[in-house]
KEKE-3310 file (N, C-alpha, C; in steps of 0.2 Angstrom, whole numbers, plus 5000, padded with zeros to 4 digits):
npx = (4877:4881:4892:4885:4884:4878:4882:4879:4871:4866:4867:4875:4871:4876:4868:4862:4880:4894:4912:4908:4896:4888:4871:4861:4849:4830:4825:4837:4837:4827:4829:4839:4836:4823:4831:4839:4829:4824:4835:4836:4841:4845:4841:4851:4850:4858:4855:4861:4864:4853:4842:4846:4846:4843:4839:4825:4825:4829:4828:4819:4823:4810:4801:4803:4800:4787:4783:4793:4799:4813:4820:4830:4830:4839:4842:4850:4855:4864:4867:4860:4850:4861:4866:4876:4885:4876:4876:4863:4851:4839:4829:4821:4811:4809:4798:4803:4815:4818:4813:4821:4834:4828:4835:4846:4850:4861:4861:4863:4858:4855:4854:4842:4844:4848:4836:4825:4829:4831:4817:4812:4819:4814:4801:4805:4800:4800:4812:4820:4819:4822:4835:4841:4836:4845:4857:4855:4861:4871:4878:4877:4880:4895:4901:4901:4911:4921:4922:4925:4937:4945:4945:4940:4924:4915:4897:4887:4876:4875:4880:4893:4906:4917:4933:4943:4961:4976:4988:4983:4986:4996:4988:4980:4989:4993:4980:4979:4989:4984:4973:4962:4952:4951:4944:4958:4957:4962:4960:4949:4949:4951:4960:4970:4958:4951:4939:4924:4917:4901:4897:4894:4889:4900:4910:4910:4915:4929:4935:4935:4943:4954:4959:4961:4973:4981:4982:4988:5002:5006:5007:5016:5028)
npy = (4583:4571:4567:4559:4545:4529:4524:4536:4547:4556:4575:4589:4606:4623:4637:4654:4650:4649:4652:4662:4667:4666:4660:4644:4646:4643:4636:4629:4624:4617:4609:4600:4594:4586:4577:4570:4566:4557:4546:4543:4551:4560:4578:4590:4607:4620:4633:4646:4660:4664:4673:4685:4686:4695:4692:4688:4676:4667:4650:4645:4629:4623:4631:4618:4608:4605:4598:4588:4574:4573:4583:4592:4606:4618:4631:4643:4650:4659:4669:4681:4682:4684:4673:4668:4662:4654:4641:4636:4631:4626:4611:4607:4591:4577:4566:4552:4556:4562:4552:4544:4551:4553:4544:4542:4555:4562:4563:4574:4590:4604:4616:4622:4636:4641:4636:4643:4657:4655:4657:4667:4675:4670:4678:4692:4698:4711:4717:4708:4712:4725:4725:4716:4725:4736:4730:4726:4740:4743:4734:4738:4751:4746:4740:4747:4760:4752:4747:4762:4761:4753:4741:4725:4718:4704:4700:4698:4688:4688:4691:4694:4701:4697:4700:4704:4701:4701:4703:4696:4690:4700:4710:4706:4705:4718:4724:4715:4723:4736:4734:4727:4713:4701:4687:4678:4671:4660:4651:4646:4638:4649:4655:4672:4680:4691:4689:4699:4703:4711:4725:4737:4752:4761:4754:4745:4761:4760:4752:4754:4765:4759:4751:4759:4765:4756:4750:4762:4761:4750:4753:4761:4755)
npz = (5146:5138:5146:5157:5161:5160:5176:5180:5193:5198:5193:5198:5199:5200:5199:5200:5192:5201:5199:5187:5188:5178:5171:5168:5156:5153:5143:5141:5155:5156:5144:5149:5163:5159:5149:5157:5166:5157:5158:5170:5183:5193:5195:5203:5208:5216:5222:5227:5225:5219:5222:5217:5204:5189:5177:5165:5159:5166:5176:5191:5200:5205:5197:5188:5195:5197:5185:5180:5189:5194:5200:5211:5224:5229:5243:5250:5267:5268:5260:5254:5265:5274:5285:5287:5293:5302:5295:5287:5277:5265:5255:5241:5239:5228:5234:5236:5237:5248:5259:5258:5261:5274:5279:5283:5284:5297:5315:5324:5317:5311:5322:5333:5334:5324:5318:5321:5318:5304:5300:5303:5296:5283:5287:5285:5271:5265:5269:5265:5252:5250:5254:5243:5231:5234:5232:5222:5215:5218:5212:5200:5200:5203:5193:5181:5186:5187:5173:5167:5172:5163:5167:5160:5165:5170:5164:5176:5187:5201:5218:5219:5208:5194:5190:5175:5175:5169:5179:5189:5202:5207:5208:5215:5229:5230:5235:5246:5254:5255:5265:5257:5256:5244:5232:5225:5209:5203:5216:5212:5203:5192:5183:5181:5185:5195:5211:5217:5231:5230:5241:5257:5252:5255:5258:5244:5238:5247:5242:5226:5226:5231:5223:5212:5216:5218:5204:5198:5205:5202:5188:5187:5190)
capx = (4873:4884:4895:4881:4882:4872:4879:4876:4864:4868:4870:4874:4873:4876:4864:4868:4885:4901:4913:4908:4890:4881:4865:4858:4843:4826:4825:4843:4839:4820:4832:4842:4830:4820:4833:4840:4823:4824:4839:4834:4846:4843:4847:4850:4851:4863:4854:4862:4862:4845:4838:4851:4845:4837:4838:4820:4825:4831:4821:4822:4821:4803:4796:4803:4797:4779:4783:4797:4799:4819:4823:4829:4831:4842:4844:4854:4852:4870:4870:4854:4847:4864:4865:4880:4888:4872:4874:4857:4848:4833:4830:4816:4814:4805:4797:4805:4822:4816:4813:4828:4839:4829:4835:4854:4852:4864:4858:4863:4859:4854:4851:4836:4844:4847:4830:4821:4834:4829:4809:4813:4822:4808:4797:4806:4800:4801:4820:4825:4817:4829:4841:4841:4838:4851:4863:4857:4859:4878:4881:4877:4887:4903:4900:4900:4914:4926:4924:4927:4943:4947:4944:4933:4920:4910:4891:4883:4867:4875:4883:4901:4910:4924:4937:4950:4968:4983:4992:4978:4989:5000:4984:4979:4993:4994:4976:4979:4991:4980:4968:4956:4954:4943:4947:4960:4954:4966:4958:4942:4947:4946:4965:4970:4953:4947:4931:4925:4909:4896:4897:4888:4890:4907:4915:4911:4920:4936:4939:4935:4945:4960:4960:4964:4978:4986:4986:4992:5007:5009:5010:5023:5034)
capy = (4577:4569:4565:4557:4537:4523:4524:4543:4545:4563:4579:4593:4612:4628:4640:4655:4651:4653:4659:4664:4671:4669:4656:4641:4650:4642:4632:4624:4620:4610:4602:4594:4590:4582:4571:4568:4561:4549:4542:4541:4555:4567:4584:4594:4614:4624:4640:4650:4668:4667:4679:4691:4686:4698:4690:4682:4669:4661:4646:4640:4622:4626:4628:4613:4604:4601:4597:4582:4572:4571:4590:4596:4613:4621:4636:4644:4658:4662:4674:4687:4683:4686:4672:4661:4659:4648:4636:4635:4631:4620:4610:4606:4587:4573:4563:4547:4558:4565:4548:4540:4556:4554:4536:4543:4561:4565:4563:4582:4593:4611:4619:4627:4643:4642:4633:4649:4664:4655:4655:4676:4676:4672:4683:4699:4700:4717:4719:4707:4715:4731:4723:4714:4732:4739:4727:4725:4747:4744:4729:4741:4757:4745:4737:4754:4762:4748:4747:4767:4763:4752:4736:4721:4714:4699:4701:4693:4687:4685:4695:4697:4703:4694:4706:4702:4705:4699:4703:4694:4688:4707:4716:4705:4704:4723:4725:4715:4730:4739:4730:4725:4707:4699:4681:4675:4666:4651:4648:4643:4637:4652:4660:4678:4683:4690:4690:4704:4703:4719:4726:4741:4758:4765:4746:4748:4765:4760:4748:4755:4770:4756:4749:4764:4768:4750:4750:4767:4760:4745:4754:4767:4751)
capz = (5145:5137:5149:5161:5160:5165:5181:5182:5198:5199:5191:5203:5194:5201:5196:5194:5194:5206:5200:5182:5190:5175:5171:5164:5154:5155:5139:5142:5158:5154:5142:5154:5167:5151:5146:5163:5167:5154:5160:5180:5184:5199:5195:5209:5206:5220:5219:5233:5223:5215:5225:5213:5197:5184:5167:5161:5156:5171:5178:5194:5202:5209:5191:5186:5200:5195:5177:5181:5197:5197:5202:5218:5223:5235:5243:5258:5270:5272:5254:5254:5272:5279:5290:5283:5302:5305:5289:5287:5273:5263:5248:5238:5232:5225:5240:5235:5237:5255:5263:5259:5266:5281:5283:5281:5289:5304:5322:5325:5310:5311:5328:5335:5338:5317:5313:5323:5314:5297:5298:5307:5291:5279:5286:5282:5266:5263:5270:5260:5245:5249:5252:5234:5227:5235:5229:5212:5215:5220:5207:5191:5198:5205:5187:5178:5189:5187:5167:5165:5174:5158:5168:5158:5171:5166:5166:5184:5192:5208:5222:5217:5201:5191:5186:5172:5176:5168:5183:5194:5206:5208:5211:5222:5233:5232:5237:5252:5257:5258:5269:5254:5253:5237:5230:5217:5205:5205:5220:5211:5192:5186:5183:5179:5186:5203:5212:5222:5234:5231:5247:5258:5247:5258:5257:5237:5237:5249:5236:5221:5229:5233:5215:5208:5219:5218:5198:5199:5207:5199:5180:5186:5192)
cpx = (4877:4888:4893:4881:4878:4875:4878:4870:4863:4868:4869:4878:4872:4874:4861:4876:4891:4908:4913:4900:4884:4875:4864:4851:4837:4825:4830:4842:4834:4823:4835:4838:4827:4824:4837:4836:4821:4830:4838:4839:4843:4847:4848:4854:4853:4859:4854:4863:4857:4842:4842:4849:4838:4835:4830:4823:4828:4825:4823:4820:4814:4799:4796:4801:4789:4779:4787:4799:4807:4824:4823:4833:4835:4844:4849:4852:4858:4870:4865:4852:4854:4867:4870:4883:4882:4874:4868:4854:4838:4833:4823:4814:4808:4804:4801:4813:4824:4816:4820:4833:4837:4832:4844:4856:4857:4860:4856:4863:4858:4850:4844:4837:4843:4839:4827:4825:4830:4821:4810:4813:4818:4804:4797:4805:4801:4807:4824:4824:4822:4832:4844:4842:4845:4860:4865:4860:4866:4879:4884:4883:4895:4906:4904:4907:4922:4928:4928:4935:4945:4946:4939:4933:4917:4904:4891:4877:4868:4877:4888:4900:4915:4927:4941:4955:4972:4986:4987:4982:4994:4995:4981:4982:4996:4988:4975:4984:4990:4971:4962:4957:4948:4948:4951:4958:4956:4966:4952:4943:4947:4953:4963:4963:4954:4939:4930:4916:4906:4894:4892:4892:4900:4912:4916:4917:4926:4938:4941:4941:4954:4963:4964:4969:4983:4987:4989:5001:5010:5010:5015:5030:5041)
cpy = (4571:4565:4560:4551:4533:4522:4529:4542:4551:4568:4586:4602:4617:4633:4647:4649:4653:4648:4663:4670:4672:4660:4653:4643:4642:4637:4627:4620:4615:4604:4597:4590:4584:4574:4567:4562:4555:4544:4540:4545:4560:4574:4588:4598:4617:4632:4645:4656:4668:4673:4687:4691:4691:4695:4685:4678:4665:4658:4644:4632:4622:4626:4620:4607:4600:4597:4591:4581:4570:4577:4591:4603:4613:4628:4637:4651:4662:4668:4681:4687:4685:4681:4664:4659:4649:4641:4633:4635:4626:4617:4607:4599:4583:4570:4555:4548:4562:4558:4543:4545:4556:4547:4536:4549:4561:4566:4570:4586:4601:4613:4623:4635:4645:4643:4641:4655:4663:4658:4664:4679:4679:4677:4689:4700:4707:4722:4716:4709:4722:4729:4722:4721:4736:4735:4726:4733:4745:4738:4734:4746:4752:4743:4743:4759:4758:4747:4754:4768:4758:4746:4730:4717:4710:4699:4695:4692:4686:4692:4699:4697:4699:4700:4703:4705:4700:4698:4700:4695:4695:4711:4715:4706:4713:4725:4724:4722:4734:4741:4729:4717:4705:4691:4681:4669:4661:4648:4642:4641:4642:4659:4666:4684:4685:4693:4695:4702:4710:4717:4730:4749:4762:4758:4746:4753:4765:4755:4749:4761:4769:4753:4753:4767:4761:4749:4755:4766:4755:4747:4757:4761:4752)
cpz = (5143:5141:5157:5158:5164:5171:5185:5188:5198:5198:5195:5199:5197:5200:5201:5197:5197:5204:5196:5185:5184:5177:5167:5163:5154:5148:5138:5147:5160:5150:5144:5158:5161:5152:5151:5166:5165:5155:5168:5183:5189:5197:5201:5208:5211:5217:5225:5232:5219:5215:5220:5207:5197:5179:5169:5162:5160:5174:5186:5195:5203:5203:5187:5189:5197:5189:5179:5189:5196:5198:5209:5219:5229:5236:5251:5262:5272:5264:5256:5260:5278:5286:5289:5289:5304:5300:5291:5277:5271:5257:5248:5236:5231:5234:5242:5238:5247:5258:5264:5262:5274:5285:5284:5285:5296:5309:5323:5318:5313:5318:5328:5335:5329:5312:5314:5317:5307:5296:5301:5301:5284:5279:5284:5276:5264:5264:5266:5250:5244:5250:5247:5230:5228:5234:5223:5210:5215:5214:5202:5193:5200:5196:5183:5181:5186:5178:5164:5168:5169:5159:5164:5164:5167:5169:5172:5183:5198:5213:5222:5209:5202:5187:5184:5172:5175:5173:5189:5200:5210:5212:5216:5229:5236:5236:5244:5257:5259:5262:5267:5253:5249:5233:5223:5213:5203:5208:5219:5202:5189:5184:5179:5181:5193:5206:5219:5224:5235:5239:5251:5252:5250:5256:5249:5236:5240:5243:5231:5221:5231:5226:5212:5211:5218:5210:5194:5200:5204:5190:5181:5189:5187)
residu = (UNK:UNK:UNK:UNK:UNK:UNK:UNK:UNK:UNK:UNK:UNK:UNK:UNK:UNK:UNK:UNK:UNK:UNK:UNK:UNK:UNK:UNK:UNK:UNK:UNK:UNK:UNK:UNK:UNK:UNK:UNK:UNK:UNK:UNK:UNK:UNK:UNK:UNK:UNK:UNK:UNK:UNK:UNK:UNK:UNK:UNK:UNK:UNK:UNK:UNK:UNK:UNK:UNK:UNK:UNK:UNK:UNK:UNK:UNK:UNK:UNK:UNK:UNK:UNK:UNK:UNK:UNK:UNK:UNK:UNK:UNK:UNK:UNK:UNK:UNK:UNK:UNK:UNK:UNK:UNK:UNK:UNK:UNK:UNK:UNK:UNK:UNK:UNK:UNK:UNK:UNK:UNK:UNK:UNK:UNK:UNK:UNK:UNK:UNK:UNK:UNK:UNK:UNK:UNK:UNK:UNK:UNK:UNK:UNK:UNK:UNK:UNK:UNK:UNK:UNK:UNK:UNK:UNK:UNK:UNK:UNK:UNK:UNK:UNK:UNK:UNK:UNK:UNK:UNK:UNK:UNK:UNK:UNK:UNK:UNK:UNK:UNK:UNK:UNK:UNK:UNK:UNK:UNK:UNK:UNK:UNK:UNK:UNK:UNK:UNK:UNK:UNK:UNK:UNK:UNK:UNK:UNK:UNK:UNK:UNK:UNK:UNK:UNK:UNK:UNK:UNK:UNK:UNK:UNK:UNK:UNK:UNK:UNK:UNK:UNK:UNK:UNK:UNK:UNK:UNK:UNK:UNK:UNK:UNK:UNK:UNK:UNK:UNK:UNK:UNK:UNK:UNK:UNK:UNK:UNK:UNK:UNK:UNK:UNK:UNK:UNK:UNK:UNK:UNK:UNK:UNK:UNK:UNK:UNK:UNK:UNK:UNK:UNK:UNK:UNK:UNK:UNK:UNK:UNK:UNK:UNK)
# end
């Protein structure tokens, strides 16, 4: 907040977050809005792993909608619905903030073969409800697997795990060896770490399976 000035128009928050995964809880983020509001400040909330959140106390844009008119939401359909190839997505916003984008929008935006896949998309509710289960199913054992091999994970609400390693950059580079690849964390701000995306259960276990063979070999160096 602080760092929001009179000519602030803007504050763009990722929620959860990537690359840390966690959330701005549900009292912090009325307060922003709040006091946003009273500067003329648009907040616009990036919520492209929602769909993954447990914790109460997350809010998203959509409740704060009704409540203050300088919130827009955004979601995507490339994380949970699978469907990142298309870059598709939608956003939620004040009308004031809908007329003016349409006076600025791109001739060509989102294709028809897209627009139709997306609303296919929606409809599945009940695939993408297992889906989500079977994520959050695979989140807690990669979580739980990877700690008993000594590793500290940082709590999520998203898709992927952040793993802390000293040697970030060695495990990485050993990982690729053996044809795992998962992101180094200097890519994204975020050294010494790397982030791994919860997979299908066999992709989990080659990895989890590949871990322990590459710090294996990197202790006995």
């Amino acid at each position: 907040i602080d760092a929001c000035g009179p000519r602030t128009k803007a504050l763009v928050i990722c929620n959860p977050n990537n690359p840390t995964g966690t959330i701005l809880n549900r009292t912090d983020l009325t307060a922003l809005a709040s006091s946003l509001n009273g500067r003329e400040t648009l907040l616009i909330l990036d919520e492209a792993y929602a769909e993954y959140v447990e914790d109460p106390k997350f809010a998203s844009g959509i409740d704060l909608f009704d409540q203050l008119g300088n919130v827009v939401m955004m979601r995507t359909f490339s994380k949970i619905y699978g469907l990142a190839a298309l870059r598709v997505g939608y956003a939620i916003a004040p009308k004031p903030v809908v007329e003016t984008y349409l006076k600025v929008r791109k001739v060509f935006e989102v294709n028809s073969i897209a627009q139709n896949a997306a609303l296919a998309a929606l409809s599945e509710t009940a695939y993408i409800q297992e889906v989500r289960e079977k994520t959050l199913a695979e989140r807690e054992r990669m979580h739980n697997a990877l700690r008993d091999m000594g590793i500290h994970v940082q709590p999520t609400q998203t898709n992927f795990l952040i793993l802390d390693f000293q040697n970030a950059k060695t495990v990485y580079e050993n990982l690729l060896m053996e044809g795992i690849i998962v992101r180094l964390g200097d890519d994204l701000g975020f050294p010494g770490h790397l982030r791994v995306t919860v997979g299908l259960p066999e992709e989990n276990d080659r990895f989890l399976q590949s871990l322990g063979k590459v710090l294996k070999r990197i202790a006995g160096r």
